[in-house]
N, C-alpha and C positions, 0 to 999 in steps of 0.2 A: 638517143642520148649523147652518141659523143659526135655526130654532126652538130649538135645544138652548142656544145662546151665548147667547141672547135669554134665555130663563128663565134660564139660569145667572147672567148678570150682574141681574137683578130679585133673586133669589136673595140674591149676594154685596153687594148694597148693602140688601135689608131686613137682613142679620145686621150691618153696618156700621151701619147705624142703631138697632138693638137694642144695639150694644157702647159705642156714643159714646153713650146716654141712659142706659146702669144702670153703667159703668163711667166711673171719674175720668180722664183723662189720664194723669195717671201709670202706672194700672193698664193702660192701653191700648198704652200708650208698650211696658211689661214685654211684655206677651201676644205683640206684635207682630215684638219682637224675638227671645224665645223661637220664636216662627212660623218663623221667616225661617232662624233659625241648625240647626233640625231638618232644613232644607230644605237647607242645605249640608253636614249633617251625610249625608244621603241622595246627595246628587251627588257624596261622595266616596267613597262605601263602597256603595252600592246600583245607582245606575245605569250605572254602566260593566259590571257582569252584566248587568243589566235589558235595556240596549238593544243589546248583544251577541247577546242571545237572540231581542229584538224583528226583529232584523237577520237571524235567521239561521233565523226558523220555515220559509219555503219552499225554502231547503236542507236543512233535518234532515231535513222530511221525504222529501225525491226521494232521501236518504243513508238513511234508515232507522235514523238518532239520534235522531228524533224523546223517546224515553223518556229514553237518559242524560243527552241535554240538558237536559229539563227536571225531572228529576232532580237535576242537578246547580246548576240555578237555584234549586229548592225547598231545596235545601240550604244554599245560601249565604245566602235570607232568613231563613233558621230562624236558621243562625249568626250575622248582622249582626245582626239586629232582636232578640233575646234578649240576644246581648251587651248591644248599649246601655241595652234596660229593664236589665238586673237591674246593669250601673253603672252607671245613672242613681238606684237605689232605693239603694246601698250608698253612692255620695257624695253625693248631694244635699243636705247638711245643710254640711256644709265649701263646697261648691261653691256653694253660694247665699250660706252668710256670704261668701266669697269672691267674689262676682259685686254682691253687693249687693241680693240680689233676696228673693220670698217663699222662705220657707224649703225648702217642696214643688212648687220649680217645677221646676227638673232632674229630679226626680220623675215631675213631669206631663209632662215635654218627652219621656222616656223610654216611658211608656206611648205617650206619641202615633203616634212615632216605631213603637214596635211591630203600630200595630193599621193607622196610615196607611199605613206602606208598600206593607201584604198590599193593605188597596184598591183602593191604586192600582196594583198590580199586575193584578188583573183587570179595572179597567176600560181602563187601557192595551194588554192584551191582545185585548179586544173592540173597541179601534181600531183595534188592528194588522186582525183579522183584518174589520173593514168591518162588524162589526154595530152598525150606529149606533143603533139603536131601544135594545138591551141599552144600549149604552152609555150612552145618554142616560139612561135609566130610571135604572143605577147611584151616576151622576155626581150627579143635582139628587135625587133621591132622598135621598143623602148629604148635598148641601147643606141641605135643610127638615130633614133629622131635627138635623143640627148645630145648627140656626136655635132651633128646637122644644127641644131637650134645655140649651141655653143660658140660655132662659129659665127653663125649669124651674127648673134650678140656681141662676141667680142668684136665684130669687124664696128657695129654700129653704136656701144657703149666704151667699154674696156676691159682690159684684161684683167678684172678685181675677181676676189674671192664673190663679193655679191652676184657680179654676173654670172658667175659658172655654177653659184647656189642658185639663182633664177633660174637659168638655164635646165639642168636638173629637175627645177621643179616644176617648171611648164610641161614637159619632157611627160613625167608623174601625172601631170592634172590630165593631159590625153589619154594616157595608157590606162590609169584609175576610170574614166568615163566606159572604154571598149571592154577593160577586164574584170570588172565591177558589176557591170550593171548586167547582163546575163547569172549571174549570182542571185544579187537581188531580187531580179525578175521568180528566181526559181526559188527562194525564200518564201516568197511573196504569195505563193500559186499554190503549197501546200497546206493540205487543208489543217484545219484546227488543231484538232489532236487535243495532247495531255501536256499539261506543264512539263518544264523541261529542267532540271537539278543542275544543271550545268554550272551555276553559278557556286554550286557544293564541289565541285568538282576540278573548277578555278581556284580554289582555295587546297585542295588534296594533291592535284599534280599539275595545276598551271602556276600558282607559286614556286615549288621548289626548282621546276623547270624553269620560269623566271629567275631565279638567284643563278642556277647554272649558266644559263647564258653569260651572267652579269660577272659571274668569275670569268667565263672564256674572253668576254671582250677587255676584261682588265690584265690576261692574260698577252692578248695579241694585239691591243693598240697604249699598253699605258707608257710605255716607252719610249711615242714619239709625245707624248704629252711631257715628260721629264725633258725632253731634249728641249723643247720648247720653255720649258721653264724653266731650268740651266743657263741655254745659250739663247737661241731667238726662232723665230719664224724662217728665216732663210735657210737656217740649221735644219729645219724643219722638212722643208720642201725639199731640198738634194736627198735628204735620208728615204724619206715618202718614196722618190722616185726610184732612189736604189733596192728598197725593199718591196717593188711593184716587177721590177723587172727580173730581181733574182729568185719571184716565186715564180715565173712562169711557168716550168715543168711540174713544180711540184704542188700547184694550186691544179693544173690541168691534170695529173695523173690521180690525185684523190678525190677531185672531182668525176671523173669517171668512173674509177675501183666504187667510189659511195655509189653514185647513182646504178652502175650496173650489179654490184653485187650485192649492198643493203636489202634492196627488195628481195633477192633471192633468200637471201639471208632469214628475213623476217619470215617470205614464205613456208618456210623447211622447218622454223623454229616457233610452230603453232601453237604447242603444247611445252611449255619451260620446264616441265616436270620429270617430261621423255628425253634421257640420256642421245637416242637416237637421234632425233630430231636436232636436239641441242649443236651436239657433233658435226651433223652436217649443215647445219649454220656456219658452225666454226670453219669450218675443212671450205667454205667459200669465202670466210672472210683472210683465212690464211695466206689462200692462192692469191688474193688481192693485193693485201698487204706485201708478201714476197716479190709480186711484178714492182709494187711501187718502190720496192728496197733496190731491186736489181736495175732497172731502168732512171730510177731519181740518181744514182751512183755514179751514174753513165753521166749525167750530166753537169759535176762537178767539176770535171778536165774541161769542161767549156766555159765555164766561169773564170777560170784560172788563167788561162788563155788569150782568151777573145770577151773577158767583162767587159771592158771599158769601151770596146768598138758594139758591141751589144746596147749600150747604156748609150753612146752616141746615135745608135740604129732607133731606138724606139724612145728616145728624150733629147735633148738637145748639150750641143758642149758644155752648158753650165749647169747643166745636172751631172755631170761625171764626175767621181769619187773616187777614190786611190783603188789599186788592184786588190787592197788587204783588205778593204773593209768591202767589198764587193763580193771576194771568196768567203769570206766571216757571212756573210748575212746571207747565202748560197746555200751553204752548210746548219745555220740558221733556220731556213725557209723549209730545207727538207728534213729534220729531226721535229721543225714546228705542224707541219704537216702528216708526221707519220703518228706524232701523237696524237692528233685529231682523229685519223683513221684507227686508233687504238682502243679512240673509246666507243666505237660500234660493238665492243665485245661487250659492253656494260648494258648495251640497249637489248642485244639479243637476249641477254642471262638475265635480263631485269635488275639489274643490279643498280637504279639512279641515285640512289643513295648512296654508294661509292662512287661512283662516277661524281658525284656534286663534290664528297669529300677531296677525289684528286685533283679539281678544278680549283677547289677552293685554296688548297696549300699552292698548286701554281700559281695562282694568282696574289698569293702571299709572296713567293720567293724571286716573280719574276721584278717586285717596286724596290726593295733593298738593292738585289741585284745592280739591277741597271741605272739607280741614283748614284750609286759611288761608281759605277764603272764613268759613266756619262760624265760625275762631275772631274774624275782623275781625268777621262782618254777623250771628253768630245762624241762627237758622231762616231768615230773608230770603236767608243765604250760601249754607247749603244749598240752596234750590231755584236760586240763579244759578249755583252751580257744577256744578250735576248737568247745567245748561244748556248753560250753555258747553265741561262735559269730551264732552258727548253730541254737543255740535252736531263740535266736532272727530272728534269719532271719526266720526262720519258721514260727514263731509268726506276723509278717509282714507279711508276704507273705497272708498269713490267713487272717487279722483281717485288713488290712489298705487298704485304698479306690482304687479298680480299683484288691486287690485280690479275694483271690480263693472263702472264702464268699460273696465278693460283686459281684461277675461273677452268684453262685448260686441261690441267692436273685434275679437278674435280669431276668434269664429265666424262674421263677418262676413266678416274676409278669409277663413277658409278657404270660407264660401261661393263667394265671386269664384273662387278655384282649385279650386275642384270645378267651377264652370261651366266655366271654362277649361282642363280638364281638368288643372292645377300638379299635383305632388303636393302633398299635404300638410306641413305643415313643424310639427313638435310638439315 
């Protein structure tokens, strides 16, 4: 797991450095936001199946749904992801003069959207099921061929938003073909069996999982969408790039803390009933949380320092941005990232219905925020208000009734009355 994270972020920062040297800001600014809005176009129509299914492989199969489930999962991406290419390729010309954008970018956001989903479908699938090797091979495999086919193109097109969404999605249409079709194949091979309710099921916990997402990404990308609609696209791209560089520790340390310890986590926490068990969920996601507080800390005095030769190191002179708004979005990146890791306490204790509740107020507090910050400070507003809506939400999430203090206090006492033999009080 953190060989994989390791290359993957070496990975995503040479392609960050290939896009900020052949690509202007403005076009960076586009590409970016194009990214980002595919990706809630996906959290709202793709993954509430997706992780419904993900949820539900070691029941189909002990039910012997295993086939019309996934059946009826191949069906739904065939139906989503066709839709949107082929209305992505009929309005793209209205929709781009109406966005402001290159003419063929709806275009390319639609192909993307096509071939990326199938991807990440089977490499998603190969985490579910623990083959990390597959997995990793799929995942940074996909990242250098993206890296690789990027250049290509911009050497023999240009440096537009279109290309580098082409690029991208050729990238997709390989890795979808290798990490797809050994899926299918094993959809496909399973015998008959019993209907499969999964679609009752998509409505029960792939909906409300749906809306969650859809609060986190309004949480962590509406903000370059305000600056873009404030100021411009080149506002856009410097900010993008400041905010790629100053998560790098703390996108790579919670990236690890989740993948090494969630699983632990989940294992120890089989039974949500058992105080014991509970605990020792927790007592792993604590240890996690505390490295990322202590080590993300450590690398704030490097920000402060050496930002802007960092920002030179992995983008180019014309994406560097003053020393204030580099520390600001530093400090930023690691309060936005220990919130993330804050809500693994909601998944352990089952608690998704708070968990949607605290996502839902961030994502209320973070679009006031950062429109008056944005429209008084600029790009400078933007990173102090994603600071200060992040550091609130954090603080919430923590300290107010039904968070992550009042989940620990609770297993706590029922520890004390299971010693004492109380019952339980839930």
């Amino acid at each position: 797991v953190v060989f994989h994270k390791l290359v993957e972020f070496v990975l995503v920062f040479v392609g960050l450095k290939l896009y900020t040297n052949l690509m202007t800001r403005e076009a960076f600014g586009e590409f970016n936001l194009a990214l980002v809005a595919a990706g809630l176009l996906g959290d709202m129509t793709i993954m509430p199946m997706a992780h419904t299914y993900y949820r539900s492989l070691g029941r189909t199969d002990a039910e012997g749904t295993a086939r019309s489930a996934g059946i009826a999962l191949l069906r739904w991406y065939c139906v989503v992801t066709v839709g949107v290419a082929v209305t992505a390729a009929m309005f793209t010309i209205p929709l781009s003069g109406w966005l402001d954008i290159g003419r063929w970018t709806v275009l390319a956001v639609g192909l993307l959207f096509l071939t990326n989903r199938w991807r990440a479908l089977g490499i998603e699938v190969l985490d579910m099921r623990r083959q990390r090797r597959a997995c990793a091979l799929q995942n940074l495999g996909f990242l250098a061929a993206t890296t690789a086919l990027t250049a290509i193109i911009f050497n023999i097109w240009d440096g537009s938003a279109v290309s580098a969404l082409t690029a991208y999605a050729l990238a997709g249409g390989l890795f979808a073909w290798t990490g797809t079709r050994p899926l299918v194949r094993d959809i496909l091979s399973q015998p008959a069996g019993q209907a499969s309710d999964i679609m009752r099921r998509v409505a029960t916990f792939g909906a409300p999982y749906g809306a969650l997402l859809v609060c986190q990404w309004v949480q962590s990308f509406s903000e370059r969408y305000i600056v873009g609609i404030q100021l411009d696209l080149d506002a856009v791209g410097g900010y993008v790039a400041a905010y790629q560089v100053c998560g790098i520790p703390y996108m790579l340390l919670s990236a690890v803390v989740n993948g090494l310890g969630v699983p632990i986590a989940y294992e120890r926490a089989r039974v949500v009933s058992d105080p014991k068990q509970v605990w020792a969920a927790d007592e792993v996601l604590l240890v996690g949380i505390g490295a990322y507080l202590v080590l993300g800390a450590a690398a704030i005095p490097v920000y402060a320092f050496w930002g802007d030769s960092l920002m030179r190191l992995l983008t180019s002179e014309t994406f560097v941005l003053s020393g204030s708004v580099i520390v600001c979005l530093a400090l930023a990146r690691y309060i936005q990232c220990l919130g993330q890791l804050l809500q693994s306490f909601f998944a352990v204790h089952q608690r998704m219905g708070a968990s949607l509740g605290f996502r839902a107020l961030g994502g209320l507090l973070v679009i006031p925020v950062c429109w008056f910050a944005v429209e008084w400070y600029g790009v400078t507003g933007a990173a102090c208000g994603v600071l200060v809506s992040g550091a609130i939400y954090t603080l919430l999430v923590c300290l107010c009734p039904g968070g992550c203090l009042d989940l620990l206090r609770g297993v706590r006492r029922d520890l004390r009355r299971a010693a004492e033999g109380t019952p339980l009080v839930r």
